[in-house]
Structures are given as C-alpha cells and as structure tokens.
Backbone as ProteinMPNN parsed JSONL, in Angstrom:
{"seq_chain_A": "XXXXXXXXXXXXXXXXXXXXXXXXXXXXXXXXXXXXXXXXXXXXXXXXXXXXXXXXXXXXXXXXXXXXXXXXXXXXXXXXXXXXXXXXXXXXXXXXXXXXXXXXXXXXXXXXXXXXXXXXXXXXXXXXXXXXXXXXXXXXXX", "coords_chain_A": {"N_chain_A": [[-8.703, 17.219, -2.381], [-7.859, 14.674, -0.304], [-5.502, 14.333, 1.996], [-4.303, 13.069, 4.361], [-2.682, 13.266, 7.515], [0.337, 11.747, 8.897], [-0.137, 10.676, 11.385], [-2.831, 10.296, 11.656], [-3.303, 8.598, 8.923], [-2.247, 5.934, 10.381], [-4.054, 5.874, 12.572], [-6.529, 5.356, 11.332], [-6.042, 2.667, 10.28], [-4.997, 1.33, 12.667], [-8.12, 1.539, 13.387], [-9.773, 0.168, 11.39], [-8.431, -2.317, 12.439], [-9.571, -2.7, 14.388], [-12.763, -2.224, 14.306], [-12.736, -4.478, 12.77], [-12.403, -6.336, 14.557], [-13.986, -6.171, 16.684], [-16.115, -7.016, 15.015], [-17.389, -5.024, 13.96], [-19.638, -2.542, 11.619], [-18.126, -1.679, 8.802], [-16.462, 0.627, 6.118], [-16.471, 0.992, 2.407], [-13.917, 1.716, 2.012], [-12.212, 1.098, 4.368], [-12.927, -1.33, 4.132], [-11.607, -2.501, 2.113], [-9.138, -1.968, 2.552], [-8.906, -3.52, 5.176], [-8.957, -6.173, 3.676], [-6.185, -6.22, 2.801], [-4.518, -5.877, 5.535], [-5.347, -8.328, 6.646], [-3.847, -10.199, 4.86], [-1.436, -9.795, 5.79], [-0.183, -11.143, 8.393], [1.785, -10.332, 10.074], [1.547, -7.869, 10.952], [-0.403, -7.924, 12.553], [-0.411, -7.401, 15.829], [1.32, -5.668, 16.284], [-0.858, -3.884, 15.273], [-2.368, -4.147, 17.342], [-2.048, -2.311, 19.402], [-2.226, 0.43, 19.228], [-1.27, 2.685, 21.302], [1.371, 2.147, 21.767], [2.796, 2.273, 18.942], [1.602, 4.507, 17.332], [3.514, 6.231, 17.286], [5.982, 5.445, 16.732], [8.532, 5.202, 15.275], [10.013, 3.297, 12.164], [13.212, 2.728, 10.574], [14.675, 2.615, 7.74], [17.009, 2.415, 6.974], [18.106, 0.627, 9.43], [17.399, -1.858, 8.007], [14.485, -1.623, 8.613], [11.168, -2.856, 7.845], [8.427, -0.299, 7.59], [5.933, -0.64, 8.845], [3.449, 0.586, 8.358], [3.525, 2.296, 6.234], [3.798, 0.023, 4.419], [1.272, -1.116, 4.192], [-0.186, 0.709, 3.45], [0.971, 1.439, 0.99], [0.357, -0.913, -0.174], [-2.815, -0.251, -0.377], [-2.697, 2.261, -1.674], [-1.873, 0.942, -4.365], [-4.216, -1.019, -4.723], [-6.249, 1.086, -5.023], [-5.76, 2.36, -7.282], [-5.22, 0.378, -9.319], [-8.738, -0.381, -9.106], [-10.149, 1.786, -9.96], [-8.324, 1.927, -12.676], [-6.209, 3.606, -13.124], [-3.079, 5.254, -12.974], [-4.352, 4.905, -16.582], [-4.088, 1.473, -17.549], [-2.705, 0.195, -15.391], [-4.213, -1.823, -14.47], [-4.135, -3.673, -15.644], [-2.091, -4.449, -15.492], [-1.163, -5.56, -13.235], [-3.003, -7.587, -13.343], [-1.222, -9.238, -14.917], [1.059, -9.553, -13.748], [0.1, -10.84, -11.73], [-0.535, -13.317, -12.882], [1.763, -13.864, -13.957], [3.187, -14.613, -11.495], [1.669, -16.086, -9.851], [0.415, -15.094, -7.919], [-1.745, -12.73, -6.422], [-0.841, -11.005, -4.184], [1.793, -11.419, -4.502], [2.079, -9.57, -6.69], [1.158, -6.987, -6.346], [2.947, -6.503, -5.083], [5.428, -6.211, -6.889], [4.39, -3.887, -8.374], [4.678, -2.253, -6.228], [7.513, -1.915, -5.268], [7.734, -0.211, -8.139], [5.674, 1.762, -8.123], [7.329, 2.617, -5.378], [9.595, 3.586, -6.348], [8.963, 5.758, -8.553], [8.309, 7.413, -6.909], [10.091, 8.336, -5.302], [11.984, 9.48, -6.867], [10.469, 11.433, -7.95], [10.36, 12.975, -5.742], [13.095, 13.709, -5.506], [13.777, 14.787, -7.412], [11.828, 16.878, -7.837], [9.644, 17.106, -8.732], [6.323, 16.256, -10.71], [4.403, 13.584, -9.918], [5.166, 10.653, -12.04], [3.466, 9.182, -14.81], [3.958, 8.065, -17.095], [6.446, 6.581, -16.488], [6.22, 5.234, -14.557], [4.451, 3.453, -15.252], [6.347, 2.133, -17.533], [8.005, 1.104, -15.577], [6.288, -0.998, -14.852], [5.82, -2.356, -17.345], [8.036, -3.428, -17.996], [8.547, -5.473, -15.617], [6.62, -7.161, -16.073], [7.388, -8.326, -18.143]], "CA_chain_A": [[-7.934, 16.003, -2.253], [-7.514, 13.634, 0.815], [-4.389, 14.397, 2.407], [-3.832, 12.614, 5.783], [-1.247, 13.03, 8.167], [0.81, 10.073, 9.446], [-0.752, 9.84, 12.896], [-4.475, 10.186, 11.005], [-3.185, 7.285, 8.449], [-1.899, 5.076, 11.112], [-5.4, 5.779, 13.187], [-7.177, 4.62, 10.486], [-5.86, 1.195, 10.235], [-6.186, 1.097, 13.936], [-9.539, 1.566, 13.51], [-9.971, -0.874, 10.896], [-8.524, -3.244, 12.499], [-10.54, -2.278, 16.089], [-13.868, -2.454, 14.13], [-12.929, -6.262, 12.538], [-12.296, -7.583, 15.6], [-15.55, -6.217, 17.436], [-17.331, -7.463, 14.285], [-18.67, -3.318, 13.736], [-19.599, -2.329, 10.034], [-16.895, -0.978, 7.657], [-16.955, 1.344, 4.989], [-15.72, 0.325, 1.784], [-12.77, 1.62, 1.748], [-12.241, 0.042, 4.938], [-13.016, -3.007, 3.721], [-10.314, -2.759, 1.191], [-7.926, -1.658, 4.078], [-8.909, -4.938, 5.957], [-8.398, -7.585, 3.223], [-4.731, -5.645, 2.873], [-3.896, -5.933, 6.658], [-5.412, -9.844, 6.435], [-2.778, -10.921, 4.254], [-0.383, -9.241, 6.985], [-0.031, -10.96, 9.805], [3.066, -9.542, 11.277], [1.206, -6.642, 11.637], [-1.458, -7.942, 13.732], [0.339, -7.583, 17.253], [1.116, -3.595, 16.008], [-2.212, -3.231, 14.872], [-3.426, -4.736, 18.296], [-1.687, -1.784, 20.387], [-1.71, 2.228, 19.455], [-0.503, 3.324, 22.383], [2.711, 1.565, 21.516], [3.105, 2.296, 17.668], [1.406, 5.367, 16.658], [4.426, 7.344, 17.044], [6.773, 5.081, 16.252], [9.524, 5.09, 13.179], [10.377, 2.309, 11.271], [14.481, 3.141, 10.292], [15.211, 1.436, 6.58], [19.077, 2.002, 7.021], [18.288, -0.064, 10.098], [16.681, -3.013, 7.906], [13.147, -2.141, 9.138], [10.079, -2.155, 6.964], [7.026, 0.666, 8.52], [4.003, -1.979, 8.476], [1.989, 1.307, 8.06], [4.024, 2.396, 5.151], [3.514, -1.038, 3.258], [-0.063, -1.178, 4.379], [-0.653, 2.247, 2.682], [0.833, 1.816, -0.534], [-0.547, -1.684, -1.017], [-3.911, 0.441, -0.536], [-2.741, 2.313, -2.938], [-2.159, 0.085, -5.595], [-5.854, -1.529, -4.637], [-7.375, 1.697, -5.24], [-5.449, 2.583, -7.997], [-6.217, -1.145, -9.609], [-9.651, -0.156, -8.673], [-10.355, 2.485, -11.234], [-7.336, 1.615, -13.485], [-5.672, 4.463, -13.205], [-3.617, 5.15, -14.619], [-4.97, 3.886, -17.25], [-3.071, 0.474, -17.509], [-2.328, 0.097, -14.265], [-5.078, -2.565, -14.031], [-3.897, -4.947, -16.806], [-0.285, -4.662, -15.562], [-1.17, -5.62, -12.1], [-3.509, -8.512, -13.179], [-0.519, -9.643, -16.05], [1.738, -9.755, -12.56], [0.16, -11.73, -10.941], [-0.287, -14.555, -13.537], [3.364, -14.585, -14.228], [3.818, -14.931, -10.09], [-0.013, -16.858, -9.315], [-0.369, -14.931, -6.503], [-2.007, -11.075, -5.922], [-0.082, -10.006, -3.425], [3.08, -10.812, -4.957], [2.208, -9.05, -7.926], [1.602, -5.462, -5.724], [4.761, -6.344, -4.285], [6.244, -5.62, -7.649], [3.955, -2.928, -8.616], [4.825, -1.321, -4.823], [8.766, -1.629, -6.191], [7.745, 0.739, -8.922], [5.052, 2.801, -7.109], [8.556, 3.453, -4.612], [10.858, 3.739, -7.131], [8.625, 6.405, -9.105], [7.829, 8.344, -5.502], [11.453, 8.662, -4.644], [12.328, 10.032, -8.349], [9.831, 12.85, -8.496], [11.192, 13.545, -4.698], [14.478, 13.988, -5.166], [13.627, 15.525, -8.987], [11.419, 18.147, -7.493], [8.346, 16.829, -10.184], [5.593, 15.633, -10.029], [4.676, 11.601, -10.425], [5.036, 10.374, -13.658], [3.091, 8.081, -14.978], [4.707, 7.352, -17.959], [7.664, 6.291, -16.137], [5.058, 4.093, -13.441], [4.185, 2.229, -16.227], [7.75, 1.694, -17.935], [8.447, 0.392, -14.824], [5.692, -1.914, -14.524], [6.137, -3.3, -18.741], [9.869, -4.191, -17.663], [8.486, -6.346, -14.861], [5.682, -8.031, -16.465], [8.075, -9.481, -19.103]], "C_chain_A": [[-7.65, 15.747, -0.774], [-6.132, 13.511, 1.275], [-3.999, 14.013, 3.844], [-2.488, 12.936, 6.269], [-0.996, 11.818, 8.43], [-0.012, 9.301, 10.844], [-2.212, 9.776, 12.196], [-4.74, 8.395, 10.107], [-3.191, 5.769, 9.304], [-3.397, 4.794, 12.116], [-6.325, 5.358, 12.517], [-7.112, 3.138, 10.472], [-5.774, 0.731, 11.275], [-7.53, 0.944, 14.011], [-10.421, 0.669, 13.042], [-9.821, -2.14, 11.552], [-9.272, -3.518, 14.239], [-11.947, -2.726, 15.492], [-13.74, -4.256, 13.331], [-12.859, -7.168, 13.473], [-13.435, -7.278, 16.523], [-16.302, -6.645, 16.085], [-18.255, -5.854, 13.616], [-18.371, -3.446, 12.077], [-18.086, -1.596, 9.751], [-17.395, -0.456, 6.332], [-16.106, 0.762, 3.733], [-14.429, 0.24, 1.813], [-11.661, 0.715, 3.051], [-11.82, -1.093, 4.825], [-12.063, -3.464, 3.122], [-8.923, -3.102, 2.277], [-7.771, -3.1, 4.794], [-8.262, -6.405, 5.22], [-6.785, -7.375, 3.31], [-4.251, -6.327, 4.667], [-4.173, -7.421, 6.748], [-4.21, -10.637, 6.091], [-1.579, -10.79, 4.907], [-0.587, -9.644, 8.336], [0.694, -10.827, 10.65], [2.336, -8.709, 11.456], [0.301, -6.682, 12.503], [-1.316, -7.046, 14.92], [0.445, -5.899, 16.897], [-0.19, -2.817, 15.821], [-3.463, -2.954, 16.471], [-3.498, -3.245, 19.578], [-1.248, -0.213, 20.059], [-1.191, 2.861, 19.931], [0.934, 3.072, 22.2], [3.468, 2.151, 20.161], [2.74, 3.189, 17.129], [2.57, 5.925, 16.491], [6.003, 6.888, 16.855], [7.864, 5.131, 14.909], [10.087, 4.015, 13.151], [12.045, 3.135, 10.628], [14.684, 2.042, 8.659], [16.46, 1.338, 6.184], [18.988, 1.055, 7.915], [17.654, -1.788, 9.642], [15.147, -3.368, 8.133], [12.17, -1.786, 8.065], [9.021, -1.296, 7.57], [6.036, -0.097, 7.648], [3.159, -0.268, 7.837], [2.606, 2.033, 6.911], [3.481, 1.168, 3.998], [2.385, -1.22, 3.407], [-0.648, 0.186, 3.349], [-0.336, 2.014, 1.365], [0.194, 0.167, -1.008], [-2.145, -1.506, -1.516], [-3.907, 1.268, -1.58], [-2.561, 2.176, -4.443], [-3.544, -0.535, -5.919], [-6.167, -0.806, -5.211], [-7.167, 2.261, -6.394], [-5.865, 1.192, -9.278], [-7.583, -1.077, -9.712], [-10.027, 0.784, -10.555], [-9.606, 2.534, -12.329], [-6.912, 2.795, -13.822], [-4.217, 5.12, -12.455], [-3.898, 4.459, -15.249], [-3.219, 2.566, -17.783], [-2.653, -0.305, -16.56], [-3.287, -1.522, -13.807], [-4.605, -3.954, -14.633], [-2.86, -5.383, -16.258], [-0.431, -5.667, -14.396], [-1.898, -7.233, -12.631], [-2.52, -9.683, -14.627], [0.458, -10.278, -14.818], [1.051, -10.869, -11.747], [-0.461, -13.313, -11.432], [0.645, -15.088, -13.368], [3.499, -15.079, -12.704], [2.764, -16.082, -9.111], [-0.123, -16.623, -7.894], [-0.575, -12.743, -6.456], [-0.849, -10.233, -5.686], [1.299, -9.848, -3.931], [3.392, -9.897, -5.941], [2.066, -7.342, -7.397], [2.598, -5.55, -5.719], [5.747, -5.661, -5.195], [5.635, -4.652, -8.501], [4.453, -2.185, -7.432], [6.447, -1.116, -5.214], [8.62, -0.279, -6.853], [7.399, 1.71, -8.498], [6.647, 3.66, -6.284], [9.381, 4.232, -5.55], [10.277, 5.592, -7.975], [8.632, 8.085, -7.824], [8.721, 9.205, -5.342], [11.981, 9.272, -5.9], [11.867, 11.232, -8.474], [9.764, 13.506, -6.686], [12.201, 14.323, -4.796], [14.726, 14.998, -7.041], [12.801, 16.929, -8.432], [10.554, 17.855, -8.495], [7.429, 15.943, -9.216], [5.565, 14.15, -10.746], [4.437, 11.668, -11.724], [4.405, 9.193, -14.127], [3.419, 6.902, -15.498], [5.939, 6.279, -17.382], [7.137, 4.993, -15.293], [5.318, 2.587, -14.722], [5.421, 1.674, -17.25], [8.208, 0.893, -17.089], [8.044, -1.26, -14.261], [5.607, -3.008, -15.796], [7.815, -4.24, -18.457], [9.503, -5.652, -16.719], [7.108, -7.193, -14.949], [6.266, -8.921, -18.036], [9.132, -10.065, -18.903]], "O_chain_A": [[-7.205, 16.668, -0.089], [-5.546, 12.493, 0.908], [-3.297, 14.823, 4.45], [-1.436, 12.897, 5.631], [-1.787, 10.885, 8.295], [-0.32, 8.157, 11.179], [-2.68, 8.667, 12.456], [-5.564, 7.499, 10.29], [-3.868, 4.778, 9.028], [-3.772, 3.646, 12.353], [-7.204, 4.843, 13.208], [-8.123, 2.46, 10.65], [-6.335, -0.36, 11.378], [-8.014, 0.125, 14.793], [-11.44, 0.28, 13.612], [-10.678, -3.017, 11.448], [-9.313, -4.538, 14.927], [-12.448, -3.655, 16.125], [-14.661, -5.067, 13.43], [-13.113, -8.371, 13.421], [-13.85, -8.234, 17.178], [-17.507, -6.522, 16.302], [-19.338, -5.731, 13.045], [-17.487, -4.031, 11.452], [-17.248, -1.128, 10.522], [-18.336, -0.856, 5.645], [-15.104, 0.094, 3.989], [-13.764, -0.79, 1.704], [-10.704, -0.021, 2.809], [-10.824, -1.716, 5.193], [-11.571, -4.57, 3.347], [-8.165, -4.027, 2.567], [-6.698, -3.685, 4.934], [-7.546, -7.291, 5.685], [-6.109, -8.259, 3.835], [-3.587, -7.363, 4.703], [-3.119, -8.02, 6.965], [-3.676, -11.501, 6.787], [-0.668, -11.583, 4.668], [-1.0, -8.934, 9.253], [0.501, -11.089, 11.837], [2.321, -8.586, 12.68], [0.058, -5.721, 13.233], [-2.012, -6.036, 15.028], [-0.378, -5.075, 17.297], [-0.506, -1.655, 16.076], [-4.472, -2.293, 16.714], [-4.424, -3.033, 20.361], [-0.217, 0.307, 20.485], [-0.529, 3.734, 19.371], [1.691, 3.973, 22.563], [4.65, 2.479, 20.258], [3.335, 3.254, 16.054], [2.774, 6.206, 15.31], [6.978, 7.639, 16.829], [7.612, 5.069, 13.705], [10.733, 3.667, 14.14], [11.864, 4.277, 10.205], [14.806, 0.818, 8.71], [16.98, 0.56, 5.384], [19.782, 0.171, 7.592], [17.467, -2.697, 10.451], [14.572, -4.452, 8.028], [12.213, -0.721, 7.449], [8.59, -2.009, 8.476], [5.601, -0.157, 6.498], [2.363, -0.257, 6.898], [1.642, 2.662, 6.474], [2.885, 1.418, 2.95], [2.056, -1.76, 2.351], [-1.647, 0.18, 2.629], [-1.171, 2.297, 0.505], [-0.384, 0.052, -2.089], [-2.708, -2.097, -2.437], [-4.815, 1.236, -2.41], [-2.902, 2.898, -5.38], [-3.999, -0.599, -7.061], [-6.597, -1.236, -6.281], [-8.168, 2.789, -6.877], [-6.857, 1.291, -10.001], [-7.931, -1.854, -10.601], [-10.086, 0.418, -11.729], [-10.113, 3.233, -13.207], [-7.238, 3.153, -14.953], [-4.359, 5.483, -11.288], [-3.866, 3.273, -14.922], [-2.048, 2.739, -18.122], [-2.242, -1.441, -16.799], [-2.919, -2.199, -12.847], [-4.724, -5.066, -14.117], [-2.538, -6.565, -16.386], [0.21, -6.706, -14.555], [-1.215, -8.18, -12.241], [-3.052, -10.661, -15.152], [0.653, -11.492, -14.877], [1.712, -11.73, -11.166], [-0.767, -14.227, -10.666], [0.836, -16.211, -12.902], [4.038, -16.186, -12.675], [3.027, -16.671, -8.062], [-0.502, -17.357, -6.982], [0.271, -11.849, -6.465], [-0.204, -9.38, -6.295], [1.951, -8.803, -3.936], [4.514, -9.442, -6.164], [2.761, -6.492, -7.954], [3.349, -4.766, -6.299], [6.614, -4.868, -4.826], [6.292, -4.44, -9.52], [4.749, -1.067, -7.851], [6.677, 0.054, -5.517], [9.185, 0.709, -6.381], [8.172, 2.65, -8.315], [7.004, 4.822, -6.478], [9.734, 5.402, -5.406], [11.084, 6.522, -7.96], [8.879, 9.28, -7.987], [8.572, 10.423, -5.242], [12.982, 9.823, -5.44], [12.539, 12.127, -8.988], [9.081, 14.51, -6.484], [12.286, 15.445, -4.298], [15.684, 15.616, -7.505], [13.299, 18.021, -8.702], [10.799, 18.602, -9.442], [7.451, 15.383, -8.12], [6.257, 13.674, -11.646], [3.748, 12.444, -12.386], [4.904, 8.125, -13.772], [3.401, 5.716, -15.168], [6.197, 5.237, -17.983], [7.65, 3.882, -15.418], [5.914, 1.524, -14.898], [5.192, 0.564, -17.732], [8.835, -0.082, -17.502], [8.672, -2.168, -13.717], [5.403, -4.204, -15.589], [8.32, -5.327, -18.735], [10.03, -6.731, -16.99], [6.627, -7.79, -13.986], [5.72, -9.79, -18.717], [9.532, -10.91, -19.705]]}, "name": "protein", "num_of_chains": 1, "seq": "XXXXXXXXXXXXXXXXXXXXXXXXXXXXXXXXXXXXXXXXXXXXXXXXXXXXXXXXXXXXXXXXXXXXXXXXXXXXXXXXXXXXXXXXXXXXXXXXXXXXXXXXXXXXXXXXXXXXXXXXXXXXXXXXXXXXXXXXXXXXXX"}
C-alpha cells in the first residue's frame, strides 16, 4: 500500500500542476489530480509556488482550510467513485449530485462524511468503517 508523506503528497500536486502548465504528459492518476485542482482556483497561486507552501500548515481553529488537504480527499473520493468502493459509494455519490446538479458539490458532501468517518476511527482507535461511511452518505442523499 501507497503511503505518502505530506511533503511527497503536496509534491505531487506541484508536479501536476508544473506538468499542465508546460503542456508535459500526465499519468492517469494525474490526470484525475488535475481535473480536481481545475475546479480549484484558489489554489492556483499555492500551486504556482513550492518554495512558499510545501511546509506550510493550514490551522482549522484559525478558520483555514489546507488546499492540499481538500485536494487529497476530493482525490479520494474520485478514486474511490472510480472502482465503487466501497461498494455503494458510486451510486451515493452520483444520487448527490442529482439532488445538488453539480459534481463537486456532491464530493463536498461525501468529503463531510469521508472527514467525519476519519476523525471517528482516530479518536476510536479503529479502523474505517464503512458501514458507518455509507450511513453517513444514505442520511445525505435523502
């Protein structure tokens, strides 16, 4: 399993967004990565400057969101969406964003749950639950 560190994650989507703006190939996942940061353009200007932001923290007592935090888990809702897994995860996501007629808003409230589930089997000492994912995601598709 694929376990990045933070400065590796964050160099990544540097990289992504270094190879869209010279025009260089991308790998799929990449690619995924790119339409994600697209729909983000506050993050441009962060994306534009490493030297500045790799080692930065984002404070959320202080009101701030970490672009490379919400960039990451909307990736992983994509990739999760992707193979529908868990299973369900695919329907819920494309049920969301009927009720809202737009994608992104419909991560937005899959990324809710995604947190909500993260921070549960944190502070529980477990591991993720799925069951619970998806309880979270039937509540907010009706």
């Amino acid at each position: 399993m694929f376990s990045p560190t933070r400065d590796q994650s964050r160099e990544f989507l540097f990289d992504v967004w270094r190879k869209h703006k010279e025009k260089l190939p991308l790998t799929p996942l990449e690619s995924m990565a790119l339409d994600i940061v697209l729909e983000h353009p506050e993050y441009h200007a962060i994306l534009d400057d490493p030297e500045r932001y790799l080692d930065r923290d984002w404070k959320p007592e202080g009101g701030e969101t970490n672009p490379f935090l919400h960039i990451a888990m909307h990736l992983a809702i994509a990739e999760q969406a992707s193979i529908d897994q868990p299973p369900g995860i695919r329907a819920a996501l494309e049920q969301l964003a009927a009720k809202h007629g737009s994608m992104h808003d419909a991560r937005h409230d899959v990324m809710e749950c995604l947190a909500e589930v993260i921070w549960q089997a944190q502070r529980n000492g477990t591991g993720f639950d799925n069951a619970i994912y998806l309880q979270c995601l039937e509540r907010k598709t009706t």
